[in-house]
C-alpha positions, 0 to 999 in steps of 0.5 A: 664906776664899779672896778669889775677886776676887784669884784671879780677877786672878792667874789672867788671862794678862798683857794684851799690848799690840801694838807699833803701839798706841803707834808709836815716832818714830824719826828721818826718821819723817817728820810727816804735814804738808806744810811745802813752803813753810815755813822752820825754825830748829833750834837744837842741830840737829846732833846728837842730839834736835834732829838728828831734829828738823831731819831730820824737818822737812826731811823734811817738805818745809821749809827748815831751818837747823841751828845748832850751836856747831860749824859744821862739824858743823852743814854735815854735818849739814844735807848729809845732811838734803838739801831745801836745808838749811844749817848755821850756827855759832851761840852762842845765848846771845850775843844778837849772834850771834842776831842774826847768825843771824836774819839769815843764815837770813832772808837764805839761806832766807827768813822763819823760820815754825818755829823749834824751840828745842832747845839746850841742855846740863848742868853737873851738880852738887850745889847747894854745889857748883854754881858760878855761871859754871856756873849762868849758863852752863846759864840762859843756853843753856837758857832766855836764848837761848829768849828772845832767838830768839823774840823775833827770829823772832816779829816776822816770824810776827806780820807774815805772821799765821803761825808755831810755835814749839816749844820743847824742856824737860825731865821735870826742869823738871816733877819737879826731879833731884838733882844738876840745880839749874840745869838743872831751873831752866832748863827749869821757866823755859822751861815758864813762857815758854812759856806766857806767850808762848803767850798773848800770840801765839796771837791772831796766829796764833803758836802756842807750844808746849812738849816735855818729854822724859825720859831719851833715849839720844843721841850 
């Protein structure tokens, strides 16, 4: 006996779906906000997910501050970016040069309302195989500096009752990845920090938020 619900499926032409029902970002995509007056940190900004990121923002209209470990790079980048944008060098896993930071955008382009926490890097190995200056190297740049920008830029967004932060994980902090221990560690860790300071801000006005991408093909 033929099964006349199956035939009916196989006989239907495949579903074409027209590429403007799901638009694909691509970089200076341009955000449909106007950010004349807002200042935004980028971390990890001269290179990759956080270079669009930083050019999208100044694309916007905001002052942007692109930090990178390589400071030469960063300048390069911001120039391209134009609207006032400046790079600064920055280990942002050391909490002085975080401070240093804060200071130097604070000073050179005003109060920080954006701060996007992007930087990030992988040490990739099996969990034996790991070793623990890797493991701290990865929770430190991933996860540690999150928490250390965001307590220096909060204080300034719960003053002017105002401020976003956005904070870049992984698909691997949901899932986990074979070979990623400390890395799925680091951005499963930021999912939670973002959430708990999502909640003890948003009544000031500071909203706190998170992305997690999957595999992106960057530089």
């Amino acid at each position: 006996m033929r099964n006349s619900r199956a035939s009916s499926l196989a006989e239907r032409p495949p579903l074409e779906i027209p590429h403007s029902a799901f638009p694909i970002p691509h970089y200076g995509w341009g955000l449909n906000i106007d950010l004349t007056s807002k200042v935004a940190l980028v971390t990890g900004g001269s290179r990759g997910i956080g270079k669009d990121i930083a050019a999208t923002l100044a694309g916007a209209g905001a002052k942007v501050a692109v930090c990178g470990r390589d400071g030469a790079k960063a300048q390069a980048a911001a120039a391209a970016m134009g609207n006032g944008a400046r790079g600064y060098a920055c280990d942002v896993a050391q909490a002085a040069e975080c401070e240093r930071l804060v200071a130097a955008v604070e000073k050179d382009l005003g109060p920080i309302d954006v701060l996007v926490n992007n930087a990030g890097l992988t040490k990739d190995n099996l969990l034996f195989r790991i070793a623990e200056q890797d493991w701290d190297q990865v929770l430190d740049t991933n996860l540690k500096a999150a928490f250390l920008l965001t307590k220096l830029a909060a204080r300034g967004m719960i003053k002017r009752r105002w401020g976003r932060v956005i904070n870049i994980s992984s698909v691997v902090g949901l899932i986990g990845n074979k070979g990623q221990a400390n890395y799925a560690a680091s951005k499963a860790g930021l999912l939670g920090f973002t959430k708990a300071v999502a909640k003890e801000l948003a009544s000031r006005n500071v909203l706190v938020n998170a992305v997690a991408p999957g595999y992106i093909a960057t530089e």
